[in-house]
C-alpha positions in Angstrom: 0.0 0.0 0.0 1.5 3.3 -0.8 2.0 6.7 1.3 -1.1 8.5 -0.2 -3.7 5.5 1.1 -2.1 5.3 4.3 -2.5 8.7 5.1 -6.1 9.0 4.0 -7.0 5.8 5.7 -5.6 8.5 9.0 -7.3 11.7 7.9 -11.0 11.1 9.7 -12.3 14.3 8.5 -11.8 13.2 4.6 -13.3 9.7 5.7 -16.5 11.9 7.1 -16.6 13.3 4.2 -16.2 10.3 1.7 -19.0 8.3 3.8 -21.1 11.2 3.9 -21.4 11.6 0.3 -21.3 7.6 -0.2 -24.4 7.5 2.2 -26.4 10.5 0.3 -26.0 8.6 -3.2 -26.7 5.2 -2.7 -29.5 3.0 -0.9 -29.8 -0.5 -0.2 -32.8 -2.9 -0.5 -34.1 -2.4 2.8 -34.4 1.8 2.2 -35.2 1.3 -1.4 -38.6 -1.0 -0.3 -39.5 1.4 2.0 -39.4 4.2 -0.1 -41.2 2.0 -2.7 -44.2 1.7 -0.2 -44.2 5.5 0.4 -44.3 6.1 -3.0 -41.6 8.4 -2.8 -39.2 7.1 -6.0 -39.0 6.8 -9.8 -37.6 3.3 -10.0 -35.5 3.3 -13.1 -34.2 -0.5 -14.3 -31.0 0.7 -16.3 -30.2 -2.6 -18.6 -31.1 -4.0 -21.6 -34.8 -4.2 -22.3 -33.9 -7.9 -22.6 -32.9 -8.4 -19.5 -35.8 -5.9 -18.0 -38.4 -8.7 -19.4 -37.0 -11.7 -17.7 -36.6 -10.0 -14.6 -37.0 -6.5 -12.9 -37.9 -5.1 -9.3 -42.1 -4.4 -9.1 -42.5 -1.2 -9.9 -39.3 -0.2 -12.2 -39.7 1.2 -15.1 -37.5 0.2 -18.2 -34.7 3.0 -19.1 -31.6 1.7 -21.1 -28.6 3.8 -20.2 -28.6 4.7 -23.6 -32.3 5.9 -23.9 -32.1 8.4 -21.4 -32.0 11.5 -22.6 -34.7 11.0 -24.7 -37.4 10.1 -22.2 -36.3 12.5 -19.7 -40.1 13.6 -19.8 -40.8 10.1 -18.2 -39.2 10.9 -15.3 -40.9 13.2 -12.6 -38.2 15.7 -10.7 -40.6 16.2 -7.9 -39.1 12.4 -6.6 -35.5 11.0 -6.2 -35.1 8.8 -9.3 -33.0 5.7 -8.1 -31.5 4.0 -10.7 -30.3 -0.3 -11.1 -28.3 -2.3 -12.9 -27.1 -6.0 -12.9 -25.0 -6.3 -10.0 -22.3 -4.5 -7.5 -19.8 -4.5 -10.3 -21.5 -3.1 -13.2 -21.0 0.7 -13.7 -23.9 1.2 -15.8 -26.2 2.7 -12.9 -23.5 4.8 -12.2 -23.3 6.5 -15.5 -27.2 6.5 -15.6 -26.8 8.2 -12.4 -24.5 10.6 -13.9 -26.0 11.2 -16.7 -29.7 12.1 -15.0 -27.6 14.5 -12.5 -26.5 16.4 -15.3 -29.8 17.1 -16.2 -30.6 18.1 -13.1 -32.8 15.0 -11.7 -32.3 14.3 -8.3 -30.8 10.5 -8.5 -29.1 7.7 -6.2 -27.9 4.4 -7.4 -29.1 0.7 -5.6 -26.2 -0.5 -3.9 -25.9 -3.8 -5.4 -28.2 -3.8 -8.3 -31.0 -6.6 -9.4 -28.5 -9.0 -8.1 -28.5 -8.2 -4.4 -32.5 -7.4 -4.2 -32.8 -10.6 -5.8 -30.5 -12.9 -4.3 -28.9 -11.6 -1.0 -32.5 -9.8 0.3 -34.6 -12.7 -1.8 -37.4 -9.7 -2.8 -39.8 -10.3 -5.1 -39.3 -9.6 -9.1 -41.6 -9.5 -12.1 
């Protein structure tokens, strides 16, 4: 391990701050089913429409990474938009994420994907 990561692994005011910002963008299963029954989400299924048809959280509505920007007009900024993809791995929420915070839509990503809700929490999918 080099220098650098040893002393941020010390510096507990950059760890605050790291944490902070890791808890204000992401959401596990547990949150992201109680904010389900609240209504208070746009559940956004990131992958292939493929993939969206064998399997998807209730609720989620089908939004390729790549189709976006041009359903924007699906997506209600009145409600934090949180966004999925396969598994902890796969980037692809993340630049979803990204691209619907450049357009200025409140978003979080599901820590862990379809993969997680599915098999680590065992929730229901369609």
């Amino acid at each position: 391990m080099n220098d650098k990561v040893k002393d941020l692994r010390q510096n507990t005011v950059e760890a605050q701050s790291y944490f902070t910002r890791l808890l204000a963008y992401t959401v596990g299963p547990i949150e992201l089913k109680t904010l389900m029954d609240e209504g208070e989400v746009n559940l956004l299924d990131v992958r292939r429409s493929e993939d969206y048809e064998i399997a998807h959280i209730p609720g989620a509505i089908s939004m390729p990474k790549d189709k976006i920007a041009d359903n924007l007009d699906k997506i209600s900024k009145e409600k934090v938009s949180v966004v999925y993809s396969y598994n902890q791995q796969c980037l692809l929420a993340a630049k979803a994420a990204l691209l619907l915070a450049e357009y200025s839509y409140p978003v979080v990503i599901l820590d862990g994907g379809l993969q997680t809700w599915q098999e680590d929490f065992r929730y229901t999918t369609i």
